[in-house]
GUTI-388464 format. One record per residue (C-alpha): x, z, y; chain; residue in three letters. Coordinates in steps of 0.1 Angstrom, whole numbers, m for minus. Layout:
# residues N
u=X; w=Z; v=Y; ch=A; aa=ala
...
//
This chain:
# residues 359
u=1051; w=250; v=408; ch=A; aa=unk
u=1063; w=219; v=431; ch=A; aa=unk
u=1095; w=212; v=426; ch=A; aa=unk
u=1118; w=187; v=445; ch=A; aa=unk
u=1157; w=176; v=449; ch=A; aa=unk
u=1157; w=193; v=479; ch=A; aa=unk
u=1188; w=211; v=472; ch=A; aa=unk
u=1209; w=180; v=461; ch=A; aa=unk
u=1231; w=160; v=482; ch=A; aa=unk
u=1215; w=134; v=501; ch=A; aa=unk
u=1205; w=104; v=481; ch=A; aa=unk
u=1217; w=122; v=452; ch=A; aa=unk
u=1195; w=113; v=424; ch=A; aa=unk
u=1197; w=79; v=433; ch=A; aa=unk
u=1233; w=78; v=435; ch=A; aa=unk
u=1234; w=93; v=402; ch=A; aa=unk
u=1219; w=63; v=386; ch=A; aa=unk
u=1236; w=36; v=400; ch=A; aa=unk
u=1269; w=55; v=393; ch=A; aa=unk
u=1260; w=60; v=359; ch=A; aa=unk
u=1254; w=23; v=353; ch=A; aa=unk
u=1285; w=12; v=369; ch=A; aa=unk
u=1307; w=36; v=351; ch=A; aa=unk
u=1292; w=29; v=320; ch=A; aa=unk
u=1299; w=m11; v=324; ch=A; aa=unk
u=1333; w=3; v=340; ch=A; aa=unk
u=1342; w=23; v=310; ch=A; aa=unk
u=1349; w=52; v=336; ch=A; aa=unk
u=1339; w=90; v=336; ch=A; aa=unk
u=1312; w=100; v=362; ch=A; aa=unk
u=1320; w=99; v=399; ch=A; aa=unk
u=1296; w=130; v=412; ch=A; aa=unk
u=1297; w=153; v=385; ch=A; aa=unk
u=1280; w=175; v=413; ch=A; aa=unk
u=1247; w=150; v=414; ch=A; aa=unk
u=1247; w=149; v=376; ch=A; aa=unk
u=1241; w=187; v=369; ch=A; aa=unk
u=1220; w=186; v=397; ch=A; aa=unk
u=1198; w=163; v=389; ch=A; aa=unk
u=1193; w=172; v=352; ch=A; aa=unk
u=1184; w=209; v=363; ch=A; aa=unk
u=1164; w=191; v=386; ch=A; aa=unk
u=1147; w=169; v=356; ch=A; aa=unk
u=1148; w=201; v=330; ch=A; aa=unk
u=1129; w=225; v=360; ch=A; aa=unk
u=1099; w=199; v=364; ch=A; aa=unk
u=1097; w=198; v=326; ch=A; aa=unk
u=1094; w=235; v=324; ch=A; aa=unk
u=1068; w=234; v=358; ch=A; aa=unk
u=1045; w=209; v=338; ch=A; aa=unk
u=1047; w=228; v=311; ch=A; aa=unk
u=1039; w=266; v=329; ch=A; aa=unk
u=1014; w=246; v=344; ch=A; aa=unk
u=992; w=240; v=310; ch=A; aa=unk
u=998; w=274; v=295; ch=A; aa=unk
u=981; w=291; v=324; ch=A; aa=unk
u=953; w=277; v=316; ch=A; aa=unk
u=938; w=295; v=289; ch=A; aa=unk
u=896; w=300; v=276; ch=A; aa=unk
u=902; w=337; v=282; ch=A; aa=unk
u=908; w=332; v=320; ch=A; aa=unk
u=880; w=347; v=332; ch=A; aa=unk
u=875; w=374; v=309; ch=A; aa=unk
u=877; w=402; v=334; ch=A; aa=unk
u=873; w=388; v=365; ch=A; aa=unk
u=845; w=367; v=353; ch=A; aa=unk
u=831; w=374; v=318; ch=A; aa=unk
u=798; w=357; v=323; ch=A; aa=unk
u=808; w=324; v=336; ch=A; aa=unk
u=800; w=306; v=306; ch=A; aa=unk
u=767; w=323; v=298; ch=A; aa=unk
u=761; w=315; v=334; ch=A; aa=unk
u=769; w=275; v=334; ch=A; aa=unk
u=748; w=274; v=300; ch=A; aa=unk
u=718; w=287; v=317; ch=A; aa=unk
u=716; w=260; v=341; ch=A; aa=unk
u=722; w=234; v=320; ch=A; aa=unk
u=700; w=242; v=293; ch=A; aa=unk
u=674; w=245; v=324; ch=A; aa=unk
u=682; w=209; v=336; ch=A; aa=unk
u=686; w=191; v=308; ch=A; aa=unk
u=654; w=202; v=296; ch=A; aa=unk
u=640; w=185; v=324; ch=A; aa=unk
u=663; w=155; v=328; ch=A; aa=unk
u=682; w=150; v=292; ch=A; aa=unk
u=701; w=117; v=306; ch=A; aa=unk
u=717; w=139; v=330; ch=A; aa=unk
u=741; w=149; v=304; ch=A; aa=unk
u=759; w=112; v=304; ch=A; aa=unk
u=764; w=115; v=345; ch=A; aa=unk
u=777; w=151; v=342; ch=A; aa=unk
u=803; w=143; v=318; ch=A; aa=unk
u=813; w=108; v=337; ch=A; aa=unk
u=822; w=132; v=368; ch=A; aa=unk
u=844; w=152; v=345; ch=A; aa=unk
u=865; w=120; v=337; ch=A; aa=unk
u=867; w=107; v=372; ch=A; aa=unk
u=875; w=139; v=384; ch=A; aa=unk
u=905; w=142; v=362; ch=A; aa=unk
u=917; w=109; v=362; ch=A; aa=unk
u=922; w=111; v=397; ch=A; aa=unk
u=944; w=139; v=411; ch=A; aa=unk
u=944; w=154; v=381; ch=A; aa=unk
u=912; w=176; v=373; ch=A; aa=unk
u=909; w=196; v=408; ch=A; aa=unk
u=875; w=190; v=416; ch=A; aa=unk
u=884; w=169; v=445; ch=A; aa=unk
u=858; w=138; v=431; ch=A; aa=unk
u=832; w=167; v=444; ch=A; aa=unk
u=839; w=165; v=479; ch=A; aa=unk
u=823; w=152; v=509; ch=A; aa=unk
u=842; w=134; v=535; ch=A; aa=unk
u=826; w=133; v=573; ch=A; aa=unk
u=844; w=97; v=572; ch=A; aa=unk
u=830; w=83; v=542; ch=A; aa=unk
u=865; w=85; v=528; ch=A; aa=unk
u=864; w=108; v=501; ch=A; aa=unk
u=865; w=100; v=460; ch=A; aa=unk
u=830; w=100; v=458; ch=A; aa=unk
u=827; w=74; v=489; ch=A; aa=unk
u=845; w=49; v=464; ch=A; aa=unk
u=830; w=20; v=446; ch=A; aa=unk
u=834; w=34; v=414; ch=A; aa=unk
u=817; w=65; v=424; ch=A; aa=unk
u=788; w=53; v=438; ch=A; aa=unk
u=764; w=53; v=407; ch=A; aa=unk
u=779; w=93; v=399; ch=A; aa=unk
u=749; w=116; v=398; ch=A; aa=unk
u=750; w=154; v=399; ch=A; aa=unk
u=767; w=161; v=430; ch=A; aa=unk
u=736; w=186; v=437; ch=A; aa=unk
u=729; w=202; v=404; ch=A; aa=unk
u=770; w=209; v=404; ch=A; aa=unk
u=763; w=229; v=435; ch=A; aa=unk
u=732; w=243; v=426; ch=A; aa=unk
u=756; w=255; v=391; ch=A; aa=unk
u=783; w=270; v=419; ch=A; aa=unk
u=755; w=293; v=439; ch=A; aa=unk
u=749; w=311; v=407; ch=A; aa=unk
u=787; w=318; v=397; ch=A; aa=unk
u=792; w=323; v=430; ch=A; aa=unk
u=762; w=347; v=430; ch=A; aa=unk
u=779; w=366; v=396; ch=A; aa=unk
u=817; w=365; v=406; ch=A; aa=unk
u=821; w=356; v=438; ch=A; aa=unk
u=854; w=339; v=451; ch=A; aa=unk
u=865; w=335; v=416; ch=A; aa=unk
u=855; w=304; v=393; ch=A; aa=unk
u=871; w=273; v=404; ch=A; aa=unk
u=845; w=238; v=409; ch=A; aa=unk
u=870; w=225; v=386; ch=A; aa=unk
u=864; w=248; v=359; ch=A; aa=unk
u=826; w=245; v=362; ch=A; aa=unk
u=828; w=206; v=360; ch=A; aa=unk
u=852; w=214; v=328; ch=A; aa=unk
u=824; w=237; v=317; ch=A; aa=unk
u=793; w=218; v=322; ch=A; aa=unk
u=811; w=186; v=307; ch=A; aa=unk
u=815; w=207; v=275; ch=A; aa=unk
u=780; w=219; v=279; ch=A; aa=unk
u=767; w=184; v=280; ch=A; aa=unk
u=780; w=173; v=250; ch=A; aa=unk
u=771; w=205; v=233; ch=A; aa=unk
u=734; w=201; v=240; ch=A; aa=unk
u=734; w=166; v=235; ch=A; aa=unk
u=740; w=171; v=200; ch=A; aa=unk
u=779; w=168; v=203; ch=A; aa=unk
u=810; w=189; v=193; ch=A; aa=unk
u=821; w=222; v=207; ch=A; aa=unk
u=849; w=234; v=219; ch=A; aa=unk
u=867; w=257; v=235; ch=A; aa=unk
u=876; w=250; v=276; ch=A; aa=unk
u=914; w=264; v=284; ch=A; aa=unk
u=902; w=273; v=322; ch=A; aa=unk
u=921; w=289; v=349; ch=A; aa=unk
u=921; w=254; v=367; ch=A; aa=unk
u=919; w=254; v=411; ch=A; aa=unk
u=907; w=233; v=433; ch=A; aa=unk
u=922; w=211; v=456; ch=A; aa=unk
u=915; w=199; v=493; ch=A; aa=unk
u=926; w=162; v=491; ch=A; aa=unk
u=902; w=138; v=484; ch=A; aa=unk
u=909; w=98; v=490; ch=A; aa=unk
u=886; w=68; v=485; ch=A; aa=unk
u=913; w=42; v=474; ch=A; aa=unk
u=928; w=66; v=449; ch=A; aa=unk
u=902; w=57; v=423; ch=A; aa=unk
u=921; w=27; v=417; ch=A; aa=unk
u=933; w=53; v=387; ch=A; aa=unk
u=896; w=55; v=375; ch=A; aa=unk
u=896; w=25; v=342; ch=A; aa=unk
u=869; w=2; v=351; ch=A; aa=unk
u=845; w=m15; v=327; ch=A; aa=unk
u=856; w=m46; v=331; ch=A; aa=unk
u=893; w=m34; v=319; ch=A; aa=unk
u=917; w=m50; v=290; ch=A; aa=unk
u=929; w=m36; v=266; ch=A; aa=unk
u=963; w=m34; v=283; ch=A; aa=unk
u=950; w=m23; v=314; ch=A; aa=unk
u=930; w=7; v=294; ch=A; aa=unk
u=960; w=22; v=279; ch=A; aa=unk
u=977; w=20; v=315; ch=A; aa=unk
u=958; w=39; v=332; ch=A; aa=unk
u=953; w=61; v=302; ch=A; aa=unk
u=987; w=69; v=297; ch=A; aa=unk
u=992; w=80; v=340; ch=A; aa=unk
u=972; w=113; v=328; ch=A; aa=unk
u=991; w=117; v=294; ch=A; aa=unk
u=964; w=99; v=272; ch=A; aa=unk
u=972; w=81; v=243; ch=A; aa=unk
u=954; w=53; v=226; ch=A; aa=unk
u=939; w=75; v=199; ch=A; aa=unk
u=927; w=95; v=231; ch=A; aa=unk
u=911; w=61; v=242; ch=A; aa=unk
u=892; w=49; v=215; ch=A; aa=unk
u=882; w=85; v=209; ch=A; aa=unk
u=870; w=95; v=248; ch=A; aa=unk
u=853; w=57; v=251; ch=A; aa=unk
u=826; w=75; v=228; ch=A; aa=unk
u=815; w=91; v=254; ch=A; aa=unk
u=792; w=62; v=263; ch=A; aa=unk
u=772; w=70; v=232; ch=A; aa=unk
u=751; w=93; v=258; ch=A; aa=unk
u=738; w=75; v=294; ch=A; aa=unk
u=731; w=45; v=312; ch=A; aa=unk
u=748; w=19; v=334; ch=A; aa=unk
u=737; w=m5; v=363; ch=A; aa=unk
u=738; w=m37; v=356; ch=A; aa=unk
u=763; w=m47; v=378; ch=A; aa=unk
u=787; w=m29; v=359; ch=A; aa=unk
u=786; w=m56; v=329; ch=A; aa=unk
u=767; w=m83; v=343; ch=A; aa=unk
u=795; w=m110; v=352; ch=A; aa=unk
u=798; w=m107; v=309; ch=A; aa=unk
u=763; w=m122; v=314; ch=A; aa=unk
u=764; w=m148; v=339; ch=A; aa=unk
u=801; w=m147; v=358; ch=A; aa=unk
u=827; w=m144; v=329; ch=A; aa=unk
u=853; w=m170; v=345; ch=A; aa=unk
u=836; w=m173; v=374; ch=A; aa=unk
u=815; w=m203; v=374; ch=A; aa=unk
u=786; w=m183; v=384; ch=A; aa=unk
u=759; w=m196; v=362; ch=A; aa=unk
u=739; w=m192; v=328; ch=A; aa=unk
u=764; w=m204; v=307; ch=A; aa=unk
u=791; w=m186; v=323; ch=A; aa=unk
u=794; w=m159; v=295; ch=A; aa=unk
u=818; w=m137; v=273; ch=A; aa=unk
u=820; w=m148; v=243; ch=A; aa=unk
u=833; w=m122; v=225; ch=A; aa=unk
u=796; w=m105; v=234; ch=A; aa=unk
u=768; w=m105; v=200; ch=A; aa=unk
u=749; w=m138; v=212; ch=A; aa=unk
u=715; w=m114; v=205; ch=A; aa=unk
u=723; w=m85; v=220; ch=A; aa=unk
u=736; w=m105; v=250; ch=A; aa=unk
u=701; w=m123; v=253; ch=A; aa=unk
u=683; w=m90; v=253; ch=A; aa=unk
u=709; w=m77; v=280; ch=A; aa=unk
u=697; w=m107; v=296; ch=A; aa=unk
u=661; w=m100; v=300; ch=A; aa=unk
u=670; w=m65; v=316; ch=A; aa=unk
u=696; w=m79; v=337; ch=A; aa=unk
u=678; w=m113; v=353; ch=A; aa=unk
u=710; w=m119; v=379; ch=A; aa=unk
u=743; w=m110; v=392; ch=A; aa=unk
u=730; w=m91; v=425; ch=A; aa=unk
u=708; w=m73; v=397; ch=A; aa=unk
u=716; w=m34; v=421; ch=A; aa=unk
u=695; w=m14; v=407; ch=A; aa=unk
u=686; w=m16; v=362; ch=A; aa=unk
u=695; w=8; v=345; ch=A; aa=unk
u=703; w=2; v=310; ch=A; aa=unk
u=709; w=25; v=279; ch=A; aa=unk
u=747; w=26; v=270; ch=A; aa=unk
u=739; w=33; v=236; ch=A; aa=unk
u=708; w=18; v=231; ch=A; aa=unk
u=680; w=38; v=209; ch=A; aa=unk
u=702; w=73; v=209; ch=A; aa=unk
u=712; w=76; v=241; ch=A; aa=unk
u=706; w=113; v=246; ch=A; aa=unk
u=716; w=118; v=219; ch=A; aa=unk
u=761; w=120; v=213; ch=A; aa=unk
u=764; w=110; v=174; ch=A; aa=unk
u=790; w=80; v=162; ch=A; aa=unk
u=764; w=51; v=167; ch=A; aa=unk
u=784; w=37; v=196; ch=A; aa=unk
u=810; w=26; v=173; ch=A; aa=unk
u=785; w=9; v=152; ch=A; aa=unk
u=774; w=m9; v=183; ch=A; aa=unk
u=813; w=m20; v=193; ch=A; aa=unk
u=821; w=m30; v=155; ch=A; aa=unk
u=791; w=m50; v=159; ch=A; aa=unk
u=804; w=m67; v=193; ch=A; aa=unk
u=777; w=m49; v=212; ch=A; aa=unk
u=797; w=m21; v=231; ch=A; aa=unk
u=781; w=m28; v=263; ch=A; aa=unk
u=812; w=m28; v=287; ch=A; aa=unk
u=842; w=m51; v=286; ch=A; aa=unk
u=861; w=m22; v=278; ch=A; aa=unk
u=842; w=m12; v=249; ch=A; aa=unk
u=847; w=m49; v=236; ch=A; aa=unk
u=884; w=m46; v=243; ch=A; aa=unk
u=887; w=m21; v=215; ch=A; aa=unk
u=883; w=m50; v=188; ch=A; aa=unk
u=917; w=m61; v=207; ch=A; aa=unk
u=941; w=m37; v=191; ch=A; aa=unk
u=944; w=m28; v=156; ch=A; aa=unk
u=951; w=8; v=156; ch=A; aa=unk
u=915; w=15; v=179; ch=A; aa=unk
u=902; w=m14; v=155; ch=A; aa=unk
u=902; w=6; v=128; ch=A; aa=unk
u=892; w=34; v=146; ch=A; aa=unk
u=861; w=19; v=154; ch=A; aa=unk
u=859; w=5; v=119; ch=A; aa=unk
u=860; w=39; v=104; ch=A; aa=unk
u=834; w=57; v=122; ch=A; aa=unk
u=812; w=28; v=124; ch=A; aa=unk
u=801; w=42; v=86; ch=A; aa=unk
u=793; w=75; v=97; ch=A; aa=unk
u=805; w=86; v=72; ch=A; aa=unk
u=831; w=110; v=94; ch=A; aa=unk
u=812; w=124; v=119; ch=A; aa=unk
u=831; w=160; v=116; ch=A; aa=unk
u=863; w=137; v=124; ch=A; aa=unk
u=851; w=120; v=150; ch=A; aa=unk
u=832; w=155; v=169; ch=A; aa=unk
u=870; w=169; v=161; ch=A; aa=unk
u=891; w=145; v=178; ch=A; aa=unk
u=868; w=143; v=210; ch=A; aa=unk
u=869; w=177; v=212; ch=A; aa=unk
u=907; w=174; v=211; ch=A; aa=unk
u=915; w=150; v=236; ch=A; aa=unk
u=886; w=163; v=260; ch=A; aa=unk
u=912; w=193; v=258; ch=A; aa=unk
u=939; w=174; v=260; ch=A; aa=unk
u=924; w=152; v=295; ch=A; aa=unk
u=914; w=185; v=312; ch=A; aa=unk
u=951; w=192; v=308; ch=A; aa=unk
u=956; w=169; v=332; ch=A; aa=unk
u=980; w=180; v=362; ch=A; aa=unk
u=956; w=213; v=372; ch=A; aa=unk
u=964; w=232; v=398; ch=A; aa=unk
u=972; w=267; v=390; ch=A; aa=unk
u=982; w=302; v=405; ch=A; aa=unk
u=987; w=296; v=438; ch=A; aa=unk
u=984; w=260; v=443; ch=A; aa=unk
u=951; w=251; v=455; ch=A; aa=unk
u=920; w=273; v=463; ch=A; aa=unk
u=889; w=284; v=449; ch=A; aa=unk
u=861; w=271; v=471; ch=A; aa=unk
u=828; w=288; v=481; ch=A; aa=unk
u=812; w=254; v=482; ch=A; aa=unk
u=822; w=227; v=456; ch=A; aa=unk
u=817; w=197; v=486; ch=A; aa=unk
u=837; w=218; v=511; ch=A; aa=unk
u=873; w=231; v=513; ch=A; aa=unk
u=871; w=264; v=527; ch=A; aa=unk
u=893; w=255; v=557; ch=A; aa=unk
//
């Protein structure tokens, strides 16, 4: 469903504007009334695209062309995260850079022969998964082949993770394809930790997320683990002076000495520490405790103290008192962020191979 002004007059849309300006300061009637009725149809047709676009994707997708696809996923991830239960913070991370970039196509999963790909990026770098992902593929593939899109796995086994993780539930809309374009320098979209509160809600609001939707998806790091390097210049580089004393002070003076002792420097590649420390396989509402206590381990979980509205959020569900709120919304705006400009019907492909396109 691409839609362009390709059938307008040349310049039309923008000649549209300008008139419309200079008429209105004028106090004349419109100059091209052609270019004004086209571009509204023009404006009213992408509406309706974006919106067709969502309502294909629906949880009974696969129901006859693929009834087993969930039973399938859930096998292999109750397999692996038996054996590796801090998987489950990894797999779900891929499901949010995947859709903040490109929308959710699957393209974060593919390889480039260049080193030019999404997952060639810096903020990809510390993903893990790529090879369980697959290994999840070969046995859908194996059931219904040339059917189930890598997108809608990575939707899937996100769910999954949380599930058995001791999250909420939901229902995936599937029905999602995959695309073929995949580019390093485009995960400037991806929020990184070090982010404001301003920046957060930015890059939030390119893939249709509100600020309820990020106070309630930061949650997620109540399950996983970080490098240091993701958090360290809190530690040691906050305005760049590069020393001890260099540090953020809006950072619990305690828990930032014991982040110290994990994390002895800046070039510190290679600790890994728990995002939500003492339940960190395990997704409940203790983050927010952490973050109302100024221990959210990430700039970004700090910045959440910033704004009143995710304030209180935080404030609320620090208690624990609403946990069945809390497992509701994240289940909503998971929804909601795997809404995120899919590619549907005939756009895109499904692939064989989740690190390949097919051509």
């Amino acid at each position: 469903l691409k839609l362009s002004l390709i059938n307008q007059p040349p310049n039309c849309h923008h000649r549209f504007l300008h008139s419309q300006a200079r008429n209105k300061l004028l106090g004349r009637e419109p100059e091209n009334m052609a270019c004004r009725v086209a571009t509204m149809v023009a404006v009213l047709l992408a509406a309706v695209a974006a919106t067709c676009a969502q309502a294909q994707l629906h949880d009974k997708f696969y129901s006859e062309s693929c009834p087993s696809v969930e039973d399938v996923v859930r096998k292999e991830m109750v397999r692996a995260l038996s054996l590796a239960p801090s998987l489950a913070g990894p797999l779900l991370r891929m499901h949010f850079h995947d859709c903040f970039v490109r929308g959710c196509d699957g393209s974060v999963l593919l390889d480039s022969a260049n080193k030019t790909a999404e997952k060639d990026a810096q903020p990809n770098q510390t993903l893990r998964g790529f090879g369980f992902v697959e290994r999840v593929k070969a046995a859908v593939e194996k059931a219904c082949p040339d059917t189930v899109s890598c997108a809608d796995i990575l939707a899937l086994i996100a769910r999954d993770a949380v599930w058995l993780s001791k999250g909420p539930y939901w229902t995936v809309p599937l029905g999602r394809r995959d695309g073929s374009v995949s580019i390093s320098n485009e995960t400037d979209a991806l929020p990184p930790p070090t982010s404001n509160f301003t920046v957060l809600t930015q890059l939030f609001a390119a893939v249709n997320l509100d600020t309820k939707d990020l106070v309630v998806l930061s949650a997620g790091h109540t399950i996983g683990t970080s490098h240091c390097f993701s958090f360290s210049d809190r530690l040691y580089n906050f305005t760049g002076m590069e020393n001890p004393s260099d540090i953020d002070p809006s950072l619990e003076p305690q828990y930032m000495m014991r982040l110290k002792s994990k994390c002895a420097s800046l070039n510190d590649n290679t600790t890994l520490v728990e995002m939500d420390p003492g339940s960190f396989k395990t997704f409940d509402t203790d983050y927010f405790k952490l973050v109302s206590k100024r221990r959210g381990l990430f700039h970004s979980d700090g910045a959440l103290l910033t704004d009143p509205f995710t304030r209180a959020y935080v404030q609320r569900h620090a208690t624990g008192a609403y946990k069945d709120e809390f497992f509701a919304d994240f289940a909503a705006s998971m929804i909601k962020m795997g809404n995120a400009n899919p590619l549907t019907g005939s756009q895109g492909e499904i692939r064989k191979k989740c690190s390949v396109v097919n051509h």
